[in-house]
N, C-alpha and C positions, 0 to 999 in steps of 0.2 A: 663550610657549606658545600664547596664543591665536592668533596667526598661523600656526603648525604647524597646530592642528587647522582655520583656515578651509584652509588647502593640501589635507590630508589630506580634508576634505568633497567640497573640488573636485575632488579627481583622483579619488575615490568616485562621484561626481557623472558626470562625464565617462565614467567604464566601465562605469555603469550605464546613459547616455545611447546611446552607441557599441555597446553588446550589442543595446539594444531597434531601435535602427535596423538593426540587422545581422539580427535575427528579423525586424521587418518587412518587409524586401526578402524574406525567403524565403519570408515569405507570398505578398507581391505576385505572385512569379514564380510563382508555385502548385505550390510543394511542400506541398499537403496534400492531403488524401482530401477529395474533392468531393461536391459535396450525394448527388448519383445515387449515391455508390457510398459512403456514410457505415456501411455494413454490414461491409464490408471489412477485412481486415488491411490496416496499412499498414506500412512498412519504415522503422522508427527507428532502426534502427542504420546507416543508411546513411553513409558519410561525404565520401562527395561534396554531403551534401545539409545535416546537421544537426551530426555529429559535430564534436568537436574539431578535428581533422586537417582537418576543411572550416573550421576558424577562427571558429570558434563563438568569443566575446570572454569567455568565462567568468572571471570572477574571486571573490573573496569579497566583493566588494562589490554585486555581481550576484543573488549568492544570498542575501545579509540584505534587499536589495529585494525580491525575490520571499518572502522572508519575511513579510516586513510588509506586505503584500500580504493574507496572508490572512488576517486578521479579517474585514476587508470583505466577502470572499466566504463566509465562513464564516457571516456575516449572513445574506447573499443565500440562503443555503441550507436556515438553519433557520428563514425567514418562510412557508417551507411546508411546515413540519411535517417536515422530513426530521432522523433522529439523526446528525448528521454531524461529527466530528472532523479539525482540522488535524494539521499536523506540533508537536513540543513543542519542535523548536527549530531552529536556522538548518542549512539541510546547509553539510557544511563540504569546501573545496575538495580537502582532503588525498582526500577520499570521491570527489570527481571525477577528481583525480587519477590516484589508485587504482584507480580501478572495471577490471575486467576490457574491460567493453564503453564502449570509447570514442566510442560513436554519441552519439547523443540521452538513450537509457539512463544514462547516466553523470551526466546531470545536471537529467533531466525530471521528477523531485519533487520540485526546489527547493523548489513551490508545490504541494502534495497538497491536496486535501480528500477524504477517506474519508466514505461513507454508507453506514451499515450497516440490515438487516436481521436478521431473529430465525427467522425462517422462508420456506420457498422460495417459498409462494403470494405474499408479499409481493416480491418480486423482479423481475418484470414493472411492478409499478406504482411501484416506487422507478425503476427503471430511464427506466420513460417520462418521470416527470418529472424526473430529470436533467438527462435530452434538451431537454426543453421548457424547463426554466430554461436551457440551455447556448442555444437555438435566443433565447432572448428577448433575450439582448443582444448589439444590432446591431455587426455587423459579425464576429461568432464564426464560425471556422474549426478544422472537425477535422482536427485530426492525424493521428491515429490513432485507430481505433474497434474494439475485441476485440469480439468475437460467439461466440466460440469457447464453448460450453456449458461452465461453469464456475461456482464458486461466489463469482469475483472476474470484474470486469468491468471492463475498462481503458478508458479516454476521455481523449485528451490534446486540448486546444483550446486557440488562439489566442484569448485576449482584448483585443481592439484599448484598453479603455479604460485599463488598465494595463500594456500593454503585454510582458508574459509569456505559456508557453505553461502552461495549468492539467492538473495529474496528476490527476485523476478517479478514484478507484476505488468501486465498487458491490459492496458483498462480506457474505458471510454474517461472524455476530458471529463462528462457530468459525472462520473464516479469520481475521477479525480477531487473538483472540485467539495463533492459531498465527504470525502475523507478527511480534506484538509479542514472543512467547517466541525465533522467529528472529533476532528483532536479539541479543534479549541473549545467543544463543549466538553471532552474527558477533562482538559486544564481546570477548566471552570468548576466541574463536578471536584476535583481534589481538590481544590482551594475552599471547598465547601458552598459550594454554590448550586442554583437546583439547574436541570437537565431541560427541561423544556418549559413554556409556559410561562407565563406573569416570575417567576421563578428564574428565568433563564435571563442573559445576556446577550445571546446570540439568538439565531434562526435556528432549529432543527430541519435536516432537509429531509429528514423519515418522518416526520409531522403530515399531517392531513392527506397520509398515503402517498405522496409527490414521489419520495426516492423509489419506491416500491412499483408504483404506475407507472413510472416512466422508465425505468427499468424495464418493466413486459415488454411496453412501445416499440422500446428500439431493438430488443428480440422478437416481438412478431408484432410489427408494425402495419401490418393487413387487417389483426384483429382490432386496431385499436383506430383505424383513421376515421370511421366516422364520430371519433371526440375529435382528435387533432383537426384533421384537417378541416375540419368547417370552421372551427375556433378552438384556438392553439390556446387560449386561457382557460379551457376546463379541464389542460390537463398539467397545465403549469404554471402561468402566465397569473391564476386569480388566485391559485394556493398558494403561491411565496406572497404576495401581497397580505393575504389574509395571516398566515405566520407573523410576518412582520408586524402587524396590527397587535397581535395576540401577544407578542414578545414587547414588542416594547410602547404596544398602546398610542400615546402622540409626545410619548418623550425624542427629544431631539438629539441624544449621546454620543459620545464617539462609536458604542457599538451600533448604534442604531446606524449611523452612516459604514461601518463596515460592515454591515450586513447589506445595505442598501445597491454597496459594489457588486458584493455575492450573488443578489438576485439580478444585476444587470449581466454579471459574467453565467450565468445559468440559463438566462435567455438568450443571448448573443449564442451558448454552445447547441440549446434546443435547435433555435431557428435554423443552423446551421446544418446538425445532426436530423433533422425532418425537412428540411428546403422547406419551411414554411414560417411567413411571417406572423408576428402577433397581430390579432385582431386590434382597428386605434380603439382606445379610448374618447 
């Protein structure tokens, strides 16, 4: 047995070695967004360039490397003070596989690290020093760089000393949290389960326009305060209520009580991200 498992390291070993040389050359060549234009969209689905179909060496052994991977950066992130969370577990090829988009997308959060924010003012100075920790170890290459005004902010870079490309995300807590509610309705959806509605198990937090309106908000919160501020429930407060009702009616379930967290943790981040309380009941 012990022989199977040193075989089974080495051919581990070997796909993990044969991928990072295979990123490295598409660095070398310079498929990435260059310093002058680090502002930029870049084209990650491309697949002449990154995609599968360009023979990207992807395998699951690929991705438990890029796993284990981030601690170390997860260190490097939180020795200045940033609230930043990894992925909870290895992505799994069946997800690459699968992915709609066979580009780069299909397999460029092997290695995530998410930094969040609570409020917009703080958003500029999480973002810079990102940047500034991404720009401090030598030899770092972006990828791609969103700029695109939004409450998530994408950064993929090439870390020569581990030799992976790193998934960046810069995002407010109420995106956070509407991310993590989307996975569990994708779980739900593969397990054959429906997506929203009398159908669903969970909350959708893009239901009754909620992620979408609150989203603008907190990008241009001038145009939006006479909903908020006079009553903080026409722009959040009565839609997860009303979802809630929609989804699970007056059943009492386990989902139904973690959903009922979800919308206490989406108001405690509103009130906080707009300094305004909800209107009582």
């Amino acid at each position: 047995m012990a022989q199977v498992s040193t075989v089974s390291n080495a051919v581990k070993a070997h796909e993990v070695h044969r991928y990072k040389e295979w990123l490295k050359d598409r660095v070398d060549r310079g498929f990435y967004v260059s310093p002058s234009q680090e502002h930029l969209m870049g084209n990650l689905s491309d697949e002449n360039v990154w995609g599968l179909k360009a023979g990207a060496p992807i395998t699951q052994a690929v991705l438990d490397n890029a796993f284990g991977e981030q601690q170390q950066l997860l260190a490097y992130f939180k020795k200045s003070g940033i609230n930043v969370r990894g992925r909870g577990s290895p992505k799994e090829w069946s997800e690459v596989r699968h992915a709609r988009d066979q580009g780069f997308g299909a397999y460029k959060d092997a290695l995530t690290i998410r930094c969040y924010y609570s409020t917009m003012g703080e958003a500029p100075t999480i973002l810079a020093k990102v940047i500034e920790l991404i720009k401090a170890v030598q030899g770092s290459k972006f990828i791609h760089y969103q700029r695109d005004p939004d409450i998530i902010q994408f950064i993929d870079w090439y870390h020569p000393g581990i030799g992976h490309t790193v998934h960046v995300q810069v995002l407010h807590a109420f995106a956070a949290i509407a991310q993590e509610q989307d996975a569990r309705l994708e779980l739900l959806r593969a397990n054959g389960g429906g997506w929203s509605g009398v159908n669903a198990k969970h909350i959708d937090l893009w239901g009754e326009g909620l992620y979408v309106n609150v989203r603008d908000a907190l990008l241009n919160p001038s145009a939006w305060s006479h909903v908020w501020h006079e009553n903080a429930t026409e722009l959040w407060g009565g839609r997860l209520t009303r979802l809630i009702q929609i989804t699970h009616n007056t059943a009492l379930t386990a989902e139904r009580r973690e959903d009922d967290l979800v919308k206490r943790d989406v108001e405690h981040i509103l009130q906080r991200a707009f300094n305004v309380q909800l209107a009582s009941k």
